[in-house]
Residue frames as a rotation matrix with the C-alpha (Angstrom) as fourth column:
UNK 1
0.019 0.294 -0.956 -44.41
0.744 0.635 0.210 -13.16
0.668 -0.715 -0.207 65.48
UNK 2
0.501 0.145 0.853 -45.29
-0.199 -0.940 0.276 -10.80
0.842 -0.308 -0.442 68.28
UNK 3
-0.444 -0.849 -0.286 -43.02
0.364 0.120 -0.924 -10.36
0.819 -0.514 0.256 71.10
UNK 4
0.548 0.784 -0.291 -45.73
0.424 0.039 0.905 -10.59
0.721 -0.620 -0.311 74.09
UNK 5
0.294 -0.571 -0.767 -43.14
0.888 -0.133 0.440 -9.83
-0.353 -0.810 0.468 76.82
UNK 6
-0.719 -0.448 -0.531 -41.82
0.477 -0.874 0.092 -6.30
-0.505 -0.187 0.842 75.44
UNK 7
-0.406 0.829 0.385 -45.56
0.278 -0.289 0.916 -5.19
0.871 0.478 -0.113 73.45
UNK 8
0.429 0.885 -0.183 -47.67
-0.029 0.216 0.976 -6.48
0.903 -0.413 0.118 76.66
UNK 9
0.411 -0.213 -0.886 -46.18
0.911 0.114 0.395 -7.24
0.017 -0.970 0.241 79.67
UNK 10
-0.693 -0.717 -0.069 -42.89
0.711 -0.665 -0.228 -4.98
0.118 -0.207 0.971 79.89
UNK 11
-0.670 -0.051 0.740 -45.53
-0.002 -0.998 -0.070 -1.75
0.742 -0.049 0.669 79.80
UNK 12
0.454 0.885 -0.105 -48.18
0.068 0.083 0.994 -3.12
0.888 -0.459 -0.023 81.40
UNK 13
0.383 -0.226 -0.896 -45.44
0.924 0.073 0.376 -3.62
-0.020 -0.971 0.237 84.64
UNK 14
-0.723 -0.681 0.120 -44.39
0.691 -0.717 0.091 -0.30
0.025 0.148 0.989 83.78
UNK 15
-0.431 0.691 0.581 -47.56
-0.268 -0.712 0.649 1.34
0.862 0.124 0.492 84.10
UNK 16
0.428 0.814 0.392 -48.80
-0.387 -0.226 0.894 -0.93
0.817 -0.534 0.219 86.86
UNK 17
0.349 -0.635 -0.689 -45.93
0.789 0.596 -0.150 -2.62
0.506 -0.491 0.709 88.72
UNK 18
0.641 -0.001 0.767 -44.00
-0.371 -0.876 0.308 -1.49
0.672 -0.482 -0.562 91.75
UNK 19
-0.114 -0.988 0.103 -40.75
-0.816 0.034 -0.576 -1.97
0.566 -0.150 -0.811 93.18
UNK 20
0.909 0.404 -0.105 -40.65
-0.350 0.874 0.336 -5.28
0.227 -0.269 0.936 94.29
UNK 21
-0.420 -0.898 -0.128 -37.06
-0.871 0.439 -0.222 -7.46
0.255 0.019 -0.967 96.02
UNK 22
0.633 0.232 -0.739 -37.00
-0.558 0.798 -0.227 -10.96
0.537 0.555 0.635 95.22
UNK 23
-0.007 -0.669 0.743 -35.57
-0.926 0.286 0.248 -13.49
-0.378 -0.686 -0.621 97.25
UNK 24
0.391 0.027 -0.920 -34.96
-0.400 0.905 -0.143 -17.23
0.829 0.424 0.365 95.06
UNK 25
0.853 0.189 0.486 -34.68
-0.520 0.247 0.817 -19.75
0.034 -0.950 0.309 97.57
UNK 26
0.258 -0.962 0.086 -31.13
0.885 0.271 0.379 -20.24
-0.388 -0.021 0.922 96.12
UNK 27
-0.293 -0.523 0.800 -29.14
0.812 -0.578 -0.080 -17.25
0.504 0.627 0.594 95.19
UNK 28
-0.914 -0.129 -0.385 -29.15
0.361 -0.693 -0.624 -13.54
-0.186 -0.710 0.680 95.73
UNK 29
0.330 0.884 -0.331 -31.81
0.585 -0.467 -0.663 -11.06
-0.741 0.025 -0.671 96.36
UNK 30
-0.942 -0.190 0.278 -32.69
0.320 -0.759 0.567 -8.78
0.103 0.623 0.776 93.18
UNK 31
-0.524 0.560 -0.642 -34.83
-0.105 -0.790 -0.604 -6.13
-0.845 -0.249 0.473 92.42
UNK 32
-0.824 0.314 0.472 -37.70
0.490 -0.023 0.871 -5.87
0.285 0.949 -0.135 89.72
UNK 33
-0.629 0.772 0.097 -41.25
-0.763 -0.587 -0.270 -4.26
-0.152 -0.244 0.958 89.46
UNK 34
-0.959 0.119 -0.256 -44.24
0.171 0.967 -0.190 -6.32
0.225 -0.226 -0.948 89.60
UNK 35
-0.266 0.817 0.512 -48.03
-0.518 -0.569 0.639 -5.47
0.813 -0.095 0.574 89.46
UNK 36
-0.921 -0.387 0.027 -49.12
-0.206 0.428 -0.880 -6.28
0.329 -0.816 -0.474 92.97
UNK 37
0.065 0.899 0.434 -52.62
-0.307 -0.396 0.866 -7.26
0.950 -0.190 0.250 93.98
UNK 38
-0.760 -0.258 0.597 -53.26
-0.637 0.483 -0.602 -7.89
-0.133 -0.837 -0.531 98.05
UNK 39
-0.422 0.802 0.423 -56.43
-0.303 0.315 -0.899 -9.04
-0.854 -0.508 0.110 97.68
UNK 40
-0.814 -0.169 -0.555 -56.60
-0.580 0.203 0.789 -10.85
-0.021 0.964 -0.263 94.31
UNK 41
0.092 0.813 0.575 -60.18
-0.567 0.517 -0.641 -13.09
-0.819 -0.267 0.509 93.55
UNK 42
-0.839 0.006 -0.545 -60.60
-0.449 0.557 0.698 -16.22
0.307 0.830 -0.465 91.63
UNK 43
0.130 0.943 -0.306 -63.74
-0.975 0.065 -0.215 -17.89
-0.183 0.326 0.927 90.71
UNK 44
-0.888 -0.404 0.221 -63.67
-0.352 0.905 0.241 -21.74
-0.297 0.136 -0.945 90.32
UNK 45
-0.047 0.917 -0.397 -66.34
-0.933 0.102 0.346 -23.90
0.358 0.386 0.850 89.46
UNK 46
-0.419 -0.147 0.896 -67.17
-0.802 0.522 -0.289 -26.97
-0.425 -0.840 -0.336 91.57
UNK 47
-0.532 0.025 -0.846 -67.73
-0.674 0.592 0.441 -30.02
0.512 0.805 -0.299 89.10
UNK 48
-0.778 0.027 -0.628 -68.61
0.358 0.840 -0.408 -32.14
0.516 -0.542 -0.663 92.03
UNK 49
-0.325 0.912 -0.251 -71.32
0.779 0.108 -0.618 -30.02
-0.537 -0.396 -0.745 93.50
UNK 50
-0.157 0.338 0.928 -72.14
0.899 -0.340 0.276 -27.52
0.409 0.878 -0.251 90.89
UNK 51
0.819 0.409 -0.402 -71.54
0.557 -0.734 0.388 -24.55
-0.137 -0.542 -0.829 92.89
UNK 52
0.198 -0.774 0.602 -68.64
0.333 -0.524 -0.784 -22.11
0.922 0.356 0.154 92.44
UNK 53
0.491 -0.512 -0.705 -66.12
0.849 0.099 0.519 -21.13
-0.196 -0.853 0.483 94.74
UNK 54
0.548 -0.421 0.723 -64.46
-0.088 -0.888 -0.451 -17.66
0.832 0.184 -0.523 95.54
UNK 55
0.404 -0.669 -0.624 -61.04
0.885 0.113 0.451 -17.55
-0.231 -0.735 0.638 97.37
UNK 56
0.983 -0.186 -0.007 -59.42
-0.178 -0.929 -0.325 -14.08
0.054 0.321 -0.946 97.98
UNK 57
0.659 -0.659 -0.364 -55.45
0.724 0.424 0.544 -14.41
-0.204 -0.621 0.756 97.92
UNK 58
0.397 -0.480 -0.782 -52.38
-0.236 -0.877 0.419 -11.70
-0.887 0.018 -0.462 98.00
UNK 59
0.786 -0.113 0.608 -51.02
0.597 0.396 -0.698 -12.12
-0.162 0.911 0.379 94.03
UNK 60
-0.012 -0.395 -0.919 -48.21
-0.643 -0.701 0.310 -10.35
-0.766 0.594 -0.245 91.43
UNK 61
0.757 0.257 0.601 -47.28
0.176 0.805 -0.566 -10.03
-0.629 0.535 0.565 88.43
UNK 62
0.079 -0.944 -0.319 -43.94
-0.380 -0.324 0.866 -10.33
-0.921 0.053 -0.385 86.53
UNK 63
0.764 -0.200 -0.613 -42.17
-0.607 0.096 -0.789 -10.56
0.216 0.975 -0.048 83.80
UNK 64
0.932 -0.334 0.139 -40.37
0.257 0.882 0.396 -13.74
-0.254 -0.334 0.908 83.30
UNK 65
0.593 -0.759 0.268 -37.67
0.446 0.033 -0.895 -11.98
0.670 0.650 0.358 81.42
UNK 66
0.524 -0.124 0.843 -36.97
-0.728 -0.578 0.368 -10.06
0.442 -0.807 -0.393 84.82
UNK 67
0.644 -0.194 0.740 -35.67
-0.525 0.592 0.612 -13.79
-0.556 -0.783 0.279 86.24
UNK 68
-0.236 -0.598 -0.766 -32.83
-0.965 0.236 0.114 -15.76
0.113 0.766 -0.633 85.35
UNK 69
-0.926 0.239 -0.293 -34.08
0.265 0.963 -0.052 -18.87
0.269 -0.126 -0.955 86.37
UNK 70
0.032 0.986 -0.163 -38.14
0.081 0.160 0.984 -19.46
0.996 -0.045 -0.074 86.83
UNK 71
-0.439 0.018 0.898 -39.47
-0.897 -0.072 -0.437 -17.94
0.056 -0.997 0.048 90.26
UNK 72
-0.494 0.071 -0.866 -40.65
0.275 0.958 -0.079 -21.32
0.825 -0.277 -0.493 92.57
UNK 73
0.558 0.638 -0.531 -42.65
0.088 0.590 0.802 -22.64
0.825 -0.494 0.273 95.17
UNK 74
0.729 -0.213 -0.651 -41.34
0.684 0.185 0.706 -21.19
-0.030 -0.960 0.280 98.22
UNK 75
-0.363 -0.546 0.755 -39.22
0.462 -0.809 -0.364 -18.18
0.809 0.217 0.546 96.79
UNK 76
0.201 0.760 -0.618 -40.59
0.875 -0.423 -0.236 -14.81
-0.441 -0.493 -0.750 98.77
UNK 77
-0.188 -0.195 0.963 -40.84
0.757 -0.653 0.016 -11.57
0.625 0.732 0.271 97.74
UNK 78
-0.007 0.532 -0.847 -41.26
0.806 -0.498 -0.319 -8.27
-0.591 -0.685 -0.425 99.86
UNK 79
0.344 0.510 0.788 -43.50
0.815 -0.579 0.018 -5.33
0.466 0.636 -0.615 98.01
UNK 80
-0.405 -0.558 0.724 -41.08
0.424 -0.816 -0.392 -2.03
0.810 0.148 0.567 98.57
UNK 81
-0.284 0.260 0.923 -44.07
0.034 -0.959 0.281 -0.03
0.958 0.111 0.264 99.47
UNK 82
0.920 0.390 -0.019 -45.77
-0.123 0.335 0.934 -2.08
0.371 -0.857 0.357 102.71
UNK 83
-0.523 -0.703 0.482 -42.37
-0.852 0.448 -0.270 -3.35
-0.026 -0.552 -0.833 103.81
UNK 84
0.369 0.659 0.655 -44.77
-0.788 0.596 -0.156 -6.82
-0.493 -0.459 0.739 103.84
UNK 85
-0.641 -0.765 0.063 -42.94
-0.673 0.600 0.432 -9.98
-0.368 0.234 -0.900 103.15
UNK 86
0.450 0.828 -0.335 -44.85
-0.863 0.307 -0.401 -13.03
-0.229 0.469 0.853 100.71
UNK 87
-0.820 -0.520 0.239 -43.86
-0.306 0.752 0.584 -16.54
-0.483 0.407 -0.776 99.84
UNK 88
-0.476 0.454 -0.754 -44.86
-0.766 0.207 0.608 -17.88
0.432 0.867 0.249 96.32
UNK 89
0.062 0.669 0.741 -47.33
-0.664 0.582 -0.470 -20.36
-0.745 -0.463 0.480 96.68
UNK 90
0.218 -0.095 0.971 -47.75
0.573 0.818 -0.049 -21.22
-0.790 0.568 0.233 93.07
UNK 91
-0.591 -0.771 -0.237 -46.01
0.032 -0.316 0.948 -20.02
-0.806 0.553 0.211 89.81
UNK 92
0.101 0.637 0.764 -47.99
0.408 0.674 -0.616 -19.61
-0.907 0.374 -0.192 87.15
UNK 93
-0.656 -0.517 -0.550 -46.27
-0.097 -0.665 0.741 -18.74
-0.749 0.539 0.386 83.99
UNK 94
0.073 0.974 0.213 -48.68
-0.109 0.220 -0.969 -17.83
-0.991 0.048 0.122 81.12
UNK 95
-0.241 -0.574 0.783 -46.55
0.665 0.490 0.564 -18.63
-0.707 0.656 0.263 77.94
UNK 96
0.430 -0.062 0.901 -46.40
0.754 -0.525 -0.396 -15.16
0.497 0.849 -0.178 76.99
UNK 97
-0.081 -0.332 0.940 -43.84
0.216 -0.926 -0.309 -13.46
0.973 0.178 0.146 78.95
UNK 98
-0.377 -0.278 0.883 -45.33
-0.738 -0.486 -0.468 -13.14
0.559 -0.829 -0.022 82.26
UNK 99
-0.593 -0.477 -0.649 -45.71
0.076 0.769 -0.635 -14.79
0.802 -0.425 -0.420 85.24
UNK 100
0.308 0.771 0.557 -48.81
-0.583 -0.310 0.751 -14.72
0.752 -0.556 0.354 87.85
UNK 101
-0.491 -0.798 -0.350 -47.79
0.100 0.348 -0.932 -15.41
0.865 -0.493 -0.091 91.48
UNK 102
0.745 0.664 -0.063 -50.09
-0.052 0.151 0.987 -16.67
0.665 -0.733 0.147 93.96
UNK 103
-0.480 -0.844 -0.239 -48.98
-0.185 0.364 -0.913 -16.04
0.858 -0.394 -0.331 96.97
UNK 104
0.331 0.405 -0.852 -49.11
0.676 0.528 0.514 -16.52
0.658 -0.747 -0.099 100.58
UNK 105
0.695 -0.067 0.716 -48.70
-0.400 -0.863 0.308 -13.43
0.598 -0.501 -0.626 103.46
UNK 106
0.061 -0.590 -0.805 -45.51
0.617 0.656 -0.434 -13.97
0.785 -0.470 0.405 105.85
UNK 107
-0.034 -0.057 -0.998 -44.85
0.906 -0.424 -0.006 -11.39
-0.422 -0.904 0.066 107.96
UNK 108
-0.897 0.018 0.442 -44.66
0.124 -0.949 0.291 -7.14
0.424 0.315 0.849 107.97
């Protein structure tokens, strides 16, 4: 069985991640790395009027093994390099290891 989280993720945030402190809306702040995007796109597809839909939003990504409990809905995170502060919108773990975080800009 392959071991997605130290093959795939673990280098991939090691090659593209960047210092990153976590804040869990219980508990303390920790540190981890985290590929950051500000300006992440997704593509949708409108069933209802057959038209597709682009939204731009600030994103990371992590490794889940990096948390001891699943990040949440309303965590934040501030990216090292900007000093720019983020709260998770939506979690989205991809059941291999890592963890895509939509977020949402706060302040910085």
């Amino acid at each position: 069985m392959i071991d997605w989280s130290k093959t795939v993720v673990a280098p991939c945030i090691a090659i593209f991640g960047e210092p990153i402190v976590y804040y869990p809306a219980t508990g303390s702040p920790f540190s981890i790395n985290g590929a950051f995007y500000n300006a992440y796109s997704e593509m949708t597809f409108s069933a209802e009027y057959g038209t597709e839909i682009s939204t731009t939003f600030p994103a990371a990504g992590v490794a889940s093994a990096d948390f001891s409990s699943p990040p949440a809905q309303g965590d934040t995170l501030e990216v090292v390099r900007t000093g720019k502060t983020y709260k998770v919108r939506v979690p989205r773990p991809d059941g291999k290891g890592g963890i895509f975080l939509v977020l949402d800009y706060v302040s910085g």
